[in-house]
N, C-alpha and C positions, 0 to 999 in steps of 0.2 A: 522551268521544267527540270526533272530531277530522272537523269535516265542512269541505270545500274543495266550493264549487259555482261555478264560472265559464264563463262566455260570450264567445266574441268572436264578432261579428257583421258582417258591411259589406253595406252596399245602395249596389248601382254606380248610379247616376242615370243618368236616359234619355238613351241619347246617340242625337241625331235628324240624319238629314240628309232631303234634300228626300222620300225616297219610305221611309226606314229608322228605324224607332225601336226600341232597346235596352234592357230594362230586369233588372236580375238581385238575388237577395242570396241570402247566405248565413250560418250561424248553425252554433257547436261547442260541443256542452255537456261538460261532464267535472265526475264526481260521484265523490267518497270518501268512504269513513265507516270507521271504525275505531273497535272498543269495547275495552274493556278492564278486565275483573272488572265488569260492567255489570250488576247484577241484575235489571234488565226485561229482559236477551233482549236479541240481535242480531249478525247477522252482516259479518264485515267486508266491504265490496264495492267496487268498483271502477264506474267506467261511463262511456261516451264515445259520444256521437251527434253525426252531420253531416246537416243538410241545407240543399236550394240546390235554386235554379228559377232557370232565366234562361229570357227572351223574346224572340223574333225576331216583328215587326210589319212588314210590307211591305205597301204601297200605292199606286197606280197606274194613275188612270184609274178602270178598273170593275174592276180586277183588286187581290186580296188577297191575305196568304200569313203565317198565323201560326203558329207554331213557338214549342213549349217543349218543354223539360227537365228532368225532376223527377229530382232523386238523396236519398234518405233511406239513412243507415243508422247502424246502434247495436249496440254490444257491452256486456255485464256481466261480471261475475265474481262471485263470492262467494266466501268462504274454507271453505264447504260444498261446492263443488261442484267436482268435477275438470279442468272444459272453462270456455271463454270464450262465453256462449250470443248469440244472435243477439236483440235489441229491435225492430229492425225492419232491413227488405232492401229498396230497394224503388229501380229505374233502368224510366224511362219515356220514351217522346217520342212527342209529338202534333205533328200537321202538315197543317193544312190550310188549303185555296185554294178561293177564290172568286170567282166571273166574276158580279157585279152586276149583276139587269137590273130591279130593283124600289130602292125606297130605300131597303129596310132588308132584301130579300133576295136571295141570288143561290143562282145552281147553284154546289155545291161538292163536292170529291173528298178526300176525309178518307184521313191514314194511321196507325197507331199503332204502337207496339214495346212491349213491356215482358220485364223476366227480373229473376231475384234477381240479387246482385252476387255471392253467395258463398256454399259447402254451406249445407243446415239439415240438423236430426237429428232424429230420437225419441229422449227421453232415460230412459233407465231402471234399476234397478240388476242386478245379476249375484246367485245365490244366496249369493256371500261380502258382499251388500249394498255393494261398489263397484259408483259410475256408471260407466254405460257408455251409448255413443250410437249409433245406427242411421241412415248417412245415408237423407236422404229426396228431395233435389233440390241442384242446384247450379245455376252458373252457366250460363244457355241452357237449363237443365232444371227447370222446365219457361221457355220463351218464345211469347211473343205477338203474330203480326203482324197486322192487322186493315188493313183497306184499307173503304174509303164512298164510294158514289157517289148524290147526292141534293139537297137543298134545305138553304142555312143559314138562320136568322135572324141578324141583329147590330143593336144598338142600338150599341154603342163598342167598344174592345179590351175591356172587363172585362163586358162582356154577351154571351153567346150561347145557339145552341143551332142544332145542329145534326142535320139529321133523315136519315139514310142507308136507305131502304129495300132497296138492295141492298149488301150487306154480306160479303163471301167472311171469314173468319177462319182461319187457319192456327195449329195448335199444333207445336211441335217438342221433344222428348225428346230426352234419350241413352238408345241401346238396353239399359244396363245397369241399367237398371228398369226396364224391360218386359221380358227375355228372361226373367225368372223368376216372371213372373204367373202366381197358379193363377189356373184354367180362371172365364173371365164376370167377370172382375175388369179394372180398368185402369189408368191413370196416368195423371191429369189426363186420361180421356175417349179416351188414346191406347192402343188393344191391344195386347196379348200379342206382341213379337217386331219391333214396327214404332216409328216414331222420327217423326209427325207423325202429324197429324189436320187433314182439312180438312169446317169448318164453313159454312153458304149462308145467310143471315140476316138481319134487321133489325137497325141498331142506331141510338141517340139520346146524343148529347156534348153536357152544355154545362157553361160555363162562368160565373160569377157574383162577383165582387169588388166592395165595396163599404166604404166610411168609415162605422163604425156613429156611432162619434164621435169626438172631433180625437185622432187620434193612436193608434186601436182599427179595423183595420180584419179586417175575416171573409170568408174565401172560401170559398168552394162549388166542387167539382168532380164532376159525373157521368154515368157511363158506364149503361148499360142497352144488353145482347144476346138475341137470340131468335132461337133456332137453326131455321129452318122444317123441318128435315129429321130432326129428333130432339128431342119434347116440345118445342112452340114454346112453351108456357104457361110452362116453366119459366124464366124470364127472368133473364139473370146480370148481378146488381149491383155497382157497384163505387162508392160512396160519400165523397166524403173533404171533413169540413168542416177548418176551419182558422183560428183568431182571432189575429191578433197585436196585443199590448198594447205602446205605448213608454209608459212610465209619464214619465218623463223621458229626457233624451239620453244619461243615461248607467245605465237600468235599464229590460231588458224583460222582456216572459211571451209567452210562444204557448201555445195550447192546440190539438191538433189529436186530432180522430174521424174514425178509418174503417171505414167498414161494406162487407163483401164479401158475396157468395152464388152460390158457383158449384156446383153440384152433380156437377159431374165432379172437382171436388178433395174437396168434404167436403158431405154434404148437412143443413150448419147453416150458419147466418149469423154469420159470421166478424168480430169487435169487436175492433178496436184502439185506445188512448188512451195519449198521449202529451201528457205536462206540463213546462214548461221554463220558468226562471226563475233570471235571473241580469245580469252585469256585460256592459253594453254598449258597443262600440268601434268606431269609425268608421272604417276602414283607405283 
């Protein structure tokens, strides 16, 4: 067996000037394995993941304004399988401002985006037992705009939390799933024939970073919605822990958990884990 596991990594350092701080990294995993007359079993695969956060900080007076950027995504292969399947999808941006009138709180007006970067499928075989796959979403399909208007907390940039009791949410589709819904069915929440959804609601964002110990640090991110206007009790989570380990300057590991629940997509709670561990490079 012939396994190649490599990492290149770069974290940009804060670049600050008087009212602007900067801060970003990013990490590329790429996994092979190849058997050959192997008697325990296994299949040959391929595998390649990117992800990267960068952070926009502004400051000014009583006025705040912080911005990020999350991009995740990963491809497999296997020499089983006909198609290149998706690990994970996942392009977001938060953005929110605050006008200071306490010393650790102000009024703040939150916005959010998210969408997949690119199709996913249902994967299944055919009666000759070749796969075969069924898209199920793409790009902007389904997307999430969410907008807050409410009260933050913040202790630092890597503390918050922020509380939006008025909350509008907007879903948007392509009409090419939805136009063939049977009848009380929907997509992502959106009906039969139509290409958004709009949601009126509560929602709570924060944010938590923190050095567990020198050179391990774990972040927290989450989201919680409650739609007033359709089962407020059901409340949709979106969870994502995240550790990263530099073991030394030139060896790291992350580990990252996300826990989802939306019930207009699937009504189970939704686990993702991803494990990374490899050669690291300073660019």
């Amino acid at each position: 067996m012939l396994l190649f596991c490599g990492i290149l990594s770069f974290a940009q350092e804060p670049l600050e000037t008087s009212n602007w701080k900067k801060s970003g990294n990013a990490s590329l995993l790429f996994n092979q394995a190849t058997f050959s007359n192997w008697v325990l079993g296994g299949e040959n695969n391929v595998s390649l993941n990117f992800l990267a956060d960068y952070t926009l900080n502004y400051k000014k007076d009583t006025w705040t304004w912080d911005t990020t950027f999350l991009l995740d995504y990963g491809l497999a292969k296997t020499s089983g399988s006909s198609f290149y399947k998706k690990t994970s999808d996942r392009f977001e941006i938060q953005s929110l401002l605050g006008k200071q009138f306490a010393k650790l709180w102000s009024y703040s007006a939150f916005l959010g985006f998210k969408t997949p970067f690119s199709k996913g499928y249902d994967y299944s075989t055919d009666t000759n037992g070749k796969e075969i796959r069924i898209e199920k979403s793409s790009f902007l399909s389904p997307a999430y705009l969410q907008l807050g208007f409410g009260l933050s907390w913040k202790e630092h940039d890597n503390l918050w939390v922020n509380f939006a009791p008025i909350s509008p949410r907007f879903t948007f589709v392509s009409k090419t799933f939805t136009q063939n819904l049977a009848p009380d069915t929907t997509y992502f929440g959106v009906e039969k024939g139509k290409s958004s959804r709009l949601e009126f609601g509560g929602a709570i964002n924060a944010f938590w970073l923190t050095e567990l110990l020198k050179n391990v640090r774990f972040e927290q991110r989450l989201g919680l919605f409650s739609n007033y206007l359709d089962k407020p009790k059901n409340v949709d989570l979106d969870y994502q822990a995240t550790l990263n380990m530099e073991v030394n300057k030139n060896l790291s590991a992350n580990i990252i958990v996300q826990l989802v629940y939306d019930d207009n997509a699937v009504q189970e709670l939704q686990v993702r884990e991803v494990f990374g561990i490899g050669i690291q490079m300073a660019l």
